[in-house]
N, C-alpha and C positions, 0 to 999 in steps of 0.2 A: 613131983618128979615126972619127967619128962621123956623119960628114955625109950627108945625104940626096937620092938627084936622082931625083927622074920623070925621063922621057923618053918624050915623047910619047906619055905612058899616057890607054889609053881602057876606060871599064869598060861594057860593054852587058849588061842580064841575059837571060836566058832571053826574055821575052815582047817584048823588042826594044829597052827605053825604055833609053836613053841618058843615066847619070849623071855622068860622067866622060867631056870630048872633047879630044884632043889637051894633057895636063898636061904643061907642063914648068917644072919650078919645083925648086929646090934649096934643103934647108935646112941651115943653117950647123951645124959641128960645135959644141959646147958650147950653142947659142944656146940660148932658152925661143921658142920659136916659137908662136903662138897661129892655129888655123884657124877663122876667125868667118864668121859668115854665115846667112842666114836659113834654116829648116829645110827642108829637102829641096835645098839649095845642091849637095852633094857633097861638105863637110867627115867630116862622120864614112866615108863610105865611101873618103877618101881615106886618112884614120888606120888604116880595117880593112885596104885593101892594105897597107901600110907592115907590120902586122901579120901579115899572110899568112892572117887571114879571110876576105879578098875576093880571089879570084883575078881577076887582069890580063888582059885583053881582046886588048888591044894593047901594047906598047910594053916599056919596064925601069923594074924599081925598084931603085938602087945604095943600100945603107948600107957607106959607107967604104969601102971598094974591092974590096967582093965586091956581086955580081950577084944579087940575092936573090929576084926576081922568081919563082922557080918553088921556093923553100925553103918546107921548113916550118917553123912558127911557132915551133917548138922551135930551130932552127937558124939566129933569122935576130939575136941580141943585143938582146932587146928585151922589157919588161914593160912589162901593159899595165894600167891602172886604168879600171873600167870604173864609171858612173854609179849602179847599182842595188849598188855593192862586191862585188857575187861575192864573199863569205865564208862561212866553213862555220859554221851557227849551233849545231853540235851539238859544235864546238869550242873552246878556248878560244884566248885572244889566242896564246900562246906555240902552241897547235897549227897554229894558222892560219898561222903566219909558218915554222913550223917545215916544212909538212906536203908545199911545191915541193922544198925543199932536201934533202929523203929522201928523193924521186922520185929526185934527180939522182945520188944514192947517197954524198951528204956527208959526211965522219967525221964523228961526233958531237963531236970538240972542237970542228970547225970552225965547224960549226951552233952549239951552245954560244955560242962567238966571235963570231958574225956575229949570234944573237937579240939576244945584249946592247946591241951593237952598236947594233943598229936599233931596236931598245924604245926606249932612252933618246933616241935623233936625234928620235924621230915624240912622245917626253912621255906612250906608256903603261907605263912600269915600271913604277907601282903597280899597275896593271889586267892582269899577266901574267897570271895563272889566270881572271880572268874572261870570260866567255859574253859574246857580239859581245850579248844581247837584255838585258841589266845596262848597256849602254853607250851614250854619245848621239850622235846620225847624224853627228858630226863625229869622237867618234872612232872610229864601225867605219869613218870613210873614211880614219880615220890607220891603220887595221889592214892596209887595202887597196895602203895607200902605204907602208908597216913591210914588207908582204910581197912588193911590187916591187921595193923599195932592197934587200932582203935579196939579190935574184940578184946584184946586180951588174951589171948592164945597161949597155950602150953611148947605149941610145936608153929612154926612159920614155913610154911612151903612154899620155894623160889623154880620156877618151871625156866631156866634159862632168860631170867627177866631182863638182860644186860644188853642180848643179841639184837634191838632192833635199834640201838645209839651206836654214836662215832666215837671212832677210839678215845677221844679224849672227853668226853662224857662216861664212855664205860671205865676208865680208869678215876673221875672222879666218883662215880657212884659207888665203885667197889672199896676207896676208900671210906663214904658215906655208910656202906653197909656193913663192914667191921668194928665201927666206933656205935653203929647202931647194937648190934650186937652183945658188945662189949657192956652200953646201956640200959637192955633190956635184960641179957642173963635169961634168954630163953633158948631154947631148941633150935639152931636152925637146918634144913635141909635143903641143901642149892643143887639144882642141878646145870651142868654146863656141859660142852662138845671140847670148852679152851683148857688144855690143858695149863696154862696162864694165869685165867681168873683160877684155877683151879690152887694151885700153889700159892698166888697170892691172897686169898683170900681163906682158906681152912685151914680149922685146926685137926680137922681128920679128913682122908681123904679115902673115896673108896671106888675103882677104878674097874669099870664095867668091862667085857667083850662079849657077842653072842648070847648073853644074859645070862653071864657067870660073873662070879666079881675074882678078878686076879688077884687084886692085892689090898689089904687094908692098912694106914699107917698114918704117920704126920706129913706134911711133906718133904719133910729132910729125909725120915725113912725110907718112901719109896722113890725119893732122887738116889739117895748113898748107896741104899741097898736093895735093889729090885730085886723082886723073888722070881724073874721070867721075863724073857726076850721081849712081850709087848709092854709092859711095862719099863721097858729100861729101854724102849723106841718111844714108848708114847710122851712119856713124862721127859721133859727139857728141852730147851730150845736154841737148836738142834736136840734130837731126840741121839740116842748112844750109837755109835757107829757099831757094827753085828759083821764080823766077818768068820767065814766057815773054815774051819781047819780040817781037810781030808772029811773022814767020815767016822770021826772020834768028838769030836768037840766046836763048840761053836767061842768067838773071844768076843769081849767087849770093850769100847771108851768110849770117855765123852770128849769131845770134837775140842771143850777149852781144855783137858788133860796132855793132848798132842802138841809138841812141838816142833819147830824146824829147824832149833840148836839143841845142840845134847851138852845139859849142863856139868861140871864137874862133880865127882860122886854121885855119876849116874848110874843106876842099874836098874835097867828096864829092856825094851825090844826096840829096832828100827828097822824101818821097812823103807825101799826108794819106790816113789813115782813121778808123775808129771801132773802138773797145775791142769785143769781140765774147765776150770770156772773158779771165778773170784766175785763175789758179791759184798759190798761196802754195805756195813749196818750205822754209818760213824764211826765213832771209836773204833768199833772192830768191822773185820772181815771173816768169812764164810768162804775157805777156799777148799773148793772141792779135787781131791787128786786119786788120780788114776795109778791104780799099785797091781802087784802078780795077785793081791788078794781080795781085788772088786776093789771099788770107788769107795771116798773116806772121807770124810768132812774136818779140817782141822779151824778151829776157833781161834782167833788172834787179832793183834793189831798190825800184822803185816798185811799188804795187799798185793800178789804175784800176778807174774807175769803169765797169759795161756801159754802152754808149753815148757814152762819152769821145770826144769827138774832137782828133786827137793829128797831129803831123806826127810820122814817122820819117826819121833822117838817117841815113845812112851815109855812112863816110869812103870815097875813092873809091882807098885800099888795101888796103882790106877788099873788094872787089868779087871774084868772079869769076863769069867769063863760059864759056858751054858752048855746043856748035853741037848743032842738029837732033837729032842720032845721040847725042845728051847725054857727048860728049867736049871736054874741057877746049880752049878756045881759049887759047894760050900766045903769040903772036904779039904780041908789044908794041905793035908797027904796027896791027893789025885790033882789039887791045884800045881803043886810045886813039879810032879811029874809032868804036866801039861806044858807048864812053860818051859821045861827044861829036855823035852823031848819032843813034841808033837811041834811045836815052831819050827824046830829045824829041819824038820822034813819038808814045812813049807816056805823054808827057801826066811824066814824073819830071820834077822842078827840078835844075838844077844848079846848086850854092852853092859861091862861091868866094872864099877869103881872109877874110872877114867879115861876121857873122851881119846886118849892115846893108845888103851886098850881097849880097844873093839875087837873081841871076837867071836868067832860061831863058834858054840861046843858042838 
């Protein structure tokens, strides 16, 4: 068993500042766990405890049921991959993967067994004898990932290993690393800044700020149901459009929910503004419009004109609502008064049953 718990870990450095306050959070044994969040959050120095680079402040770190908190990095089951690959450039594929497991004082058949092994899992067997600087950044990071599989690990630690490839290597590699995953049936810990690789690749996802974790969940969880305004900004792309209602309540959608026709048996809210910027993704566009209630992103395959003036509709279960403190209002009772009173103060229509009946209560 592989599973991971903080408790109530605090990390303060030397000069005082405070990265890590009160963690408690456990990650699931097998799972691919993804720690996202904007840089300087406390994700990577969450991954370096877990590793026994960052010594613990305060609190424990348990993997599986030994107490690992004061182990060294050598002692605690765990490899880690690290962004820049840490690879020897003055050796080759087979030394590099060979070169932990002769520390550890390996027979040589086993080494033999276990190179073969992991050459062919990561697809450089033809590239054994050659030099990491003959190879392309995807795969000295399969060299990187060849020579963490080769320990045998309980727990796999990913330090954002994806950031220094071009899109279309980080999009192959991240499918490379879920069907890795899927094959080993170990632990993994990724940390990343995209919220992107983030969703696409975990199956738990745990979603840092100022070295709190906001939310934990799948990613369908903390897409459908944010529990707080950075979360329901951070996660999706575009992140949720947050507009302020007076000084009662904050709303929320997401940019593909919005539209620029109101369908029949609509009942939801429409607000008018003007086209302010329109950005082509292909298929869709990204047109940003100017309303009485700040600027709003609506998602689509329409592309407008600057200056358009446009109603937006949304359905009114797509809505969500946030208090002050930008925590999710869930209260069914305080939601339905929200949209049925606090809109119409700010000036939103409320459209219901039929695009012929549009009215303000």
């Amino acid at each position: 068993m592989s599973a991971i718990q903080f408790a109530n870990v605090h990390k303060t450095y030397s000069n005082g500042k405070t990265v890590i306050e009160g963690l408690n959070l456990e990650i699931r044994d097998r799972s691919f766990t993804v720690l996202v969040g904007p840089s300087g959050c406390g994700k990577t120095t969450a991954l370096r405890m877990i590793a026994g680079l960052e010594e613990v402040t305060e609190g424990t770190i348990q993997i599986g049921n030994t107490n690992v908190t004061k182990l060294d990095p050598g002692e605690r089951d765990v490899a880690m991959v690290f962004q820049n690959y840490a690879i020897y450039p003055h050796m080759s594929v087979k030394g590099n993967i060979e070169f932990g497991l002769k520390n550890q004082g390996m027979p040589k058949a086993s080494i033999i067994e276990r190179l073969k092994k992991v050459i062919h899992l990561v697809g450089l067997a033809q590239y054994t004898n050659a030099k990491p600087s003959m190879l392309s950044g995807g795969q000295r990071q399969r060299i990187a990932l060849a020579r963490a599989i080769s320990k045998e690990p309980g727990v796999f630690l990913m330090d954002e290993p994806l950031s220094n490839l071009d899109a279309k290597l980080r999009n192959q590699m991240r499918s490379e690393l879920i069907q890795l995953h899927q094959t080993l049936q170990s632990t993994f810990v990724f940390v990343t800044h995209d919220q992107i690789e983030a969703m696409t690749m975990a199956t738990d996802i745990v979603i840092f700020n100022e070295g709190k974790v906001m939310q934990v969940g799948t990613p369908k969880q903390v897409y459908n149901d944010p529990d707080n305004i950075f979360v329901a900004t951070f996660i999706g792309d575009p992140g949720m459009n947050i507009v302020k209602l007076g000084t009662a309540c904050q709303m929320g959608f997401r940019p593909q929910k919005a539209k620029f026709t109101m369908k029949e048996q609509f009942q939801g809210i429409s607000v008018t503004g003007e086209i302010v910027t329109s950005e082509t993704l292909g298929l869709e566009c990204l047109n940003h419009v100017k309303t009485n209630l700040g600027n709003m992103i609506v998602k689509s395959e329409e592309e407008l004109d600057f200056g358009q003036n446009v109603s937006v509709y949304v359905m009114e279960e797509d809505l969500y609502f946030f208090d002050m403190n930008d925590n999710r209002i869930r209260e069914p009772h305080q939601i339905k008064q929200l949209s049925q009173t606090i809109l119409l103060k700010e000036g939103v229509r409320v459209a219901r049953e039929h695009p012929t009946a549009e009215t303000a209560i």
